[in-house]
N, C-alpha and C positions, 0 to 999 in steps of 0.2 A: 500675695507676692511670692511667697513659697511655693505656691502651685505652679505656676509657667516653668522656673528652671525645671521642675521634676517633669513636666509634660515634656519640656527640649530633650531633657536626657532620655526620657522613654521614645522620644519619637528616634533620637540619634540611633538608642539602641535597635529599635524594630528595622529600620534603615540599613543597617550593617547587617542583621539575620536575613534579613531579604537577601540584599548582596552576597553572603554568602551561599546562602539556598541557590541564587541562580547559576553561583558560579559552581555547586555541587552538581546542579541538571545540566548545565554544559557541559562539565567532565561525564557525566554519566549515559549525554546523550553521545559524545563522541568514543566512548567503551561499548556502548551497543551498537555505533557504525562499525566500528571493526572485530569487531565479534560476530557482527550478519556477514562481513567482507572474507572473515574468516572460515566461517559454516558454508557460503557460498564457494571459499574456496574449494573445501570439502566436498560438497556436494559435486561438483565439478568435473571434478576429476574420480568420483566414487559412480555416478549416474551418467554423463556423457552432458553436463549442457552445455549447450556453444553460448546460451546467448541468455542475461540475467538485467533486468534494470527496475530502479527504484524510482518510485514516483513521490515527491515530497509537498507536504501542504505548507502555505505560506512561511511559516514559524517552524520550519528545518523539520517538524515529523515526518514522519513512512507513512504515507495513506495508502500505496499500494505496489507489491512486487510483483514483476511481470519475469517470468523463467520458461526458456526452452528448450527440449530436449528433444533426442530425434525426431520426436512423432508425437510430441506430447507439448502443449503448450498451457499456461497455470497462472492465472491473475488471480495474485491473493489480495486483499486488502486486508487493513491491519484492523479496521474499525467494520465492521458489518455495514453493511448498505443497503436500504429498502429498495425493493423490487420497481418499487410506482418510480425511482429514481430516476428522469427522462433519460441522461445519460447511459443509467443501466438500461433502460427499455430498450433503446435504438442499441446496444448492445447485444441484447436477448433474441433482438426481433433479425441484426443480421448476419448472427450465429443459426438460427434459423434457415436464413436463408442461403447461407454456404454449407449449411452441414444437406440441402436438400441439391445443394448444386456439385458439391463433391461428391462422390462414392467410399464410404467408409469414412468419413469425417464425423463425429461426435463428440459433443459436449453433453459435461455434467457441473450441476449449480449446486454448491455445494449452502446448505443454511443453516443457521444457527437457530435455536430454541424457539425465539418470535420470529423467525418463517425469513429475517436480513439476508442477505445475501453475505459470504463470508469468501469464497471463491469460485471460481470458474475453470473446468479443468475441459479442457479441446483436446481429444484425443484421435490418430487417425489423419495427422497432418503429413499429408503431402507435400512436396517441391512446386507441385503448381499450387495449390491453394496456402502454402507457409504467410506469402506475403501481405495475404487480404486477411488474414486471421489476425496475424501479430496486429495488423494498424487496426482493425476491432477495437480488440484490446488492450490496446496502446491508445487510444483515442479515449477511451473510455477511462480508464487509467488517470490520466492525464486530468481529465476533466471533473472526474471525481478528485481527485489532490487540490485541485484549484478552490475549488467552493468551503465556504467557511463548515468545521464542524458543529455539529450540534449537540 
């Protein structure tokens, strides 16, 4: 009979440590939203970007930041992302094909250690080609945030 109270109170206690861990990641996840808002500010107005958006998965993380500057546009993700990634591919494939349809258009795929994908930097953007670029990688963005991480 002595056992059950001690289990209620152990489980009360673990209950309350939970609850406050999560309410610790909440605060800390909203100190790293305005701290990127802030660095973003920075950058801003240090580099020239007009145009910055965050792409978030289900459960409120950054899967991936999307930043552009005059001539330069930068999909970062926060977690690396395999190449075979259908999303990444039709990305790859129509970076490809705008960088062969622009003149002076180029991208670089930036990776990590095991060959992920970690960014994408579009350099060489144009006023006629800004638009078909950004939704690229806005598309792709988007649809990597969507799907569960692994």
């Amino acid at each position: 009979m002595a056992e059950k109270p001690r289990i209620e109170e152990l489980r009360d206690l673990l209950e309350r440590e939970i609850a406050e861990l999560e309410a610790r990641l909440q605060l800390y996840q909203q100190l790293l939203a305005l701290l990127d808002e802030c660095s973003a500010g920075a950058l801003s107005s240090t580099r020239g970007i007009r145009r910055g958006k965050e792409f978030r998965s289900r459960d409120g993380r950054v899967a991936a930041r999307l930043a552009t500057t005059r001539d330069t546009i930068r999909l970062s993700f926060t977690r690396p992302v395999p190449e075979q990634h259908p999303y990444v591919r039709y990305m790859l494939t129509a970076l490809e094909r705008l960088a062969s349809e622009y003149e002076g258009l180029e991208y670089t795929v930036e990776r990590d250690d095991e060959g992920r994908i970690t960014s994408v930097i579009v350099t060489g953007v144009s006023r006629d080609s800004e638009d078909e670029v950004y939704a690229v990688l806005e598309f792709a963005a988007k649809k990597v945030s969507e799907l569960p991480l692994r």
